[in-house]
N, C-alpha and C positions, 0 to 999 in steps of 0.2 A: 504494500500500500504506500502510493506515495505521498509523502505531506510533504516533503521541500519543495518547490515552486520557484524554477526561475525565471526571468525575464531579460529583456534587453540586449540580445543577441543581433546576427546581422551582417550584412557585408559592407567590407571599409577597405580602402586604400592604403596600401601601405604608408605608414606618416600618421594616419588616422588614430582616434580615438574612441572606445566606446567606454559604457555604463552597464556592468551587471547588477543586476539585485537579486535575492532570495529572499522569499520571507516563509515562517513556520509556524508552526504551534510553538506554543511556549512552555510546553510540556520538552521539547526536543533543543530549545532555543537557551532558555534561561541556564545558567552557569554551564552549560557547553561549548566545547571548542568546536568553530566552525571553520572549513575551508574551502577552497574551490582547488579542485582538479580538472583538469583536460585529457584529453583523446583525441590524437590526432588515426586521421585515417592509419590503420597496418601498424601503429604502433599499440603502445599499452599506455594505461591511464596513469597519469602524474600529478603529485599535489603543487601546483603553482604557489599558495598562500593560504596564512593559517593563521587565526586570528583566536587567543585565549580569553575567557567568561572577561574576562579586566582589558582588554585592548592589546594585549603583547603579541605583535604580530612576527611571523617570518615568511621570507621567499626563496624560490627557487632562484639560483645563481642565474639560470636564462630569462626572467622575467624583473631583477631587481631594480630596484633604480626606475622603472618603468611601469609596475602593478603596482596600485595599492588598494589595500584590504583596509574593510571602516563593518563596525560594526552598530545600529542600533539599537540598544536594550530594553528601549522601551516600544518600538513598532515592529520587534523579531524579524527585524532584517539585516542580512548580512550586505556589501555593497563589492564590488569589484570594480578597479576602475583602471584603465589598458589604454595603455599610453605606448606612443612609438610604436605603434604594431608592426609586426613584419609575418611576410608569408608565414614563416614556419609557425605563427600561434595562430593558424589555423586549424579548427578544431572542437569536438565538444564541448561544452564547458560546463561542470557537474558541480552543483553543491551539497554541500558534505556537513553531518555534524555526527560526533560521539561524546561520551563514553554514555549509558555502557554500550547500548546495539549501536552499531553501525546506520546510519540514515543518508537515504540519499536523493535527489531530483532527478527530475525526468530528463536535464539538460538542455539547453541554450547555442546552438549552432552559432561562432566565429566564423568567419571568411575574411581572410583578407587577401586581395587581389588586386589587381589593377584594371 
């Protein structure tokens, strides 16, 4: 059953920038770590950013300086925000929360292209 819900997906230009958002029950949301992962075609899925119940985020070395992770506490939503994109972060874009199950979205199609 899925309760994450994302949005804001889309095709852009390389140079471009978009807006992810997720939002949840607060049963899945409240003092959970939430992140966003990707998929790119033929490969396997990777955590881009991860955002702790307090705001302490981390990135993937290919996305830093360039993604950031926001989270709202009070409207359970997580945010993703994708700067400089280039081809290769094209891809699904999946958001994530644990402990203790695992929870995940249905996913947000990336493209970026020319």
């Amino acid at each position: 059953q899925v309760q994450l819900v994302e949005s804001g997906g889309g095709l852009v230009q390389p140079g471009g920038s978009l807006s992810l958002s997720c939002i949840a029950p607060g049963s899945i949301f409240h003092n959970k770590i939430m992140a966003w992962y990707r998929q790119a075609p033929e490969k396997a899925r990777e955590r881009v950013a991860i955002i702790g119940p307090s705001g302490t985020e981390s990135y993937a070395p290919s996305v830093k300086d360039r993604f950031v992770i926001s989270r709202d506490n009070a409207e359970n939503t997580v945010h993703l925000r994708l700067n400089t994109l280039k081809p290769e972060d094209t891809g699904v874009y999946y958001c994530y929360s644990f402990p203790p199950q695992d929870n995940w979205g249905q996913g947000t199609q990336v493209t970026v292209s020319s």
